[in-house]
C-alpha positions in Angstrom: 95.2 136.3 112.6 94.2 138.6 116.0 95.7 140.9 117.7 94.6 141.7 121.6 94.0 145.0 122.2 92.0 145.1 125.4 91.0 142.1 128.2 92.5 138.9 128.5 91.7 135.6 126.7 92.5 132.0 127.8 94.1 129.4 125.4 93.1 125.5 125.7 94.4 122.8 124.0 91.8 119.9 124.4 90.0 121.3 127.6 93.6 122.1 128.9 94.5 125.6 129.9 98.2 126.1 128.1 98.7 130.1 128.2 96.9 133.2 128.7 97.0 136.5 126.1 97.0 139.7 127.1 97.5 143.2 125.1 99.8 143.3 122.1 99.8 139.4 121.7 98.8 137.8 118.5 96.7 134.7 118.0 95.4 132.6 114.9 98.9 133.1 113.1 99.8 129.2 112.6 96.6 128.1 111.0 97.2 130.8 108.7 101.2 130.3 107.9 100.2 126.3 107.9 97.0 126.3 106.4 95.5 123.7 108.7 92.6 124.2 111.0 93.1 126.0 114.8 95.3 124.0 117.0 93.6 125.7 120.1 90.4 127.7 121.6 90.8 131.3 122.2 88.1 132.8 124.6 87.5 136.5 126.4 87.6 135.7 130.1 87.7 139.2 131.1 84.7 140.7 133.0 84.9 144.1 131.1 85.3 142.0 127.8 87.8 141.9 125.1 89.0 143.9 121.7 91.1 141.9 119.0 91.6 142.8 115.6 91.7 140.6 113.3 93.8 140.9 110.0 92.3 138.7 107.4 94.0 136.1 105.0 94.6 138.2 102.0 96.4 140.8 103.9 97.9 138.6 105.8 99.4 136.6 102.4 100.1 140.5 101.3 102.4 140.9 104.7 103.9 137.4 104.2 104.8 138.7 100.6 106.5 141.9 101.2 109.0 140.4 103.4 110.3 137.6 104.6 111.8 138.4 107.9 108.5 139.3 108.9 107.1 135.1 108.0 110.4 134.2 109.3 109.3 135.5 112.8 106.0 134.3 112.8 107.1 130.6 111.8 109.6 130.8 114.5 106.7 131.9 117.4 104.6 129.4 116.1 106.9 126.6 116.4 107.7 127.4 120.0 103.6 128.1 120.8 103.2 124.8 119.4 105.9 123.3 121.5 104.8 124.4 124.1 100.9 124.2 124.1 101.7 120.4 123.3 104.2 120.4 126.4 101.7 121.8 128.5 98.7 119.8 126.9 101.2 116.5 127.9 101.8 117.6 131.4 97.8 118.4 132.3 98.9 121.7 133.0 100.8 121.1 135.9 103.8 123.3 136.7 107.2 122.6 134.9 110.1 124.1 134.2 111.9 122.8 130.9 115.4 124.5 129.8 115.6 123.3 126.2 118.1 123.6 123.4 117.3 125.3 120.3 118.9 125.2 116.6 121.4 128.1 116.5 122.8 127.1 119.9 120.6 129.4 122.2 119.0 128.1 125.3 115.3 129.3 125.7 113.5 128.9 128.9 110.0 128.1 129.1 108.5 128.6 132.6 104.9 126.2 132.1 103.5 127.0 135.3 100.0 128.5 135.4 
């Protein structure tokens, strides 16, 4: 799993730009919690270059481990990253605005323009 700490990276699915990752925001997390290979590509398109940390597996497992709220989180952003990189993927890209229902009965709005 990464971590950005400086620059900005773009995120395709398939050649498709789906989201964009600034400072603070995490990547690699669902291959990890799913043990499947990446689901998208993940590249510096910053002039200046980027910084991301990256946490390997066993520490990651050791996090996971310790407590469950954290995995609980992490599951949860995963499933709506996946959501909506396969929205976007589905919709080339192009603008949309989807207000969806989620389990628990909150409404979560997901803004997919670029």
């Amino acid at each position: 799993m990464f971590t950005v700490a400086d620059g900005e990276f773009k995120v395709t699915v398939n050649g498709v730009h789906v989201g964009t990752l600034r400072q603070d925001d995490m990547f690699g997390e669902t291959s990890l919690l799913m043990n499947r290979p990446r689901s998208a590509t993940v590249a510096c398109v910053s002039k200046s270059g980027c910084i991301a940390y990256e946490m390997m597996n066993e520490d990651f497992r050791a996090l996971l481990d310790e407590s469950a709220d954290i995995e609980e989180s992490l599951r949860d952003l995963s499933r709506r990253r996946e959501f909506k990189k396969a929205l976007r993927a589905q919709t080339g890209g192009m603008g949309v605005t989807l207000k969806v229902r989620m389990p628990r009965k909150c409404i979560y709005n997901y803004s997919l323009a670029q």
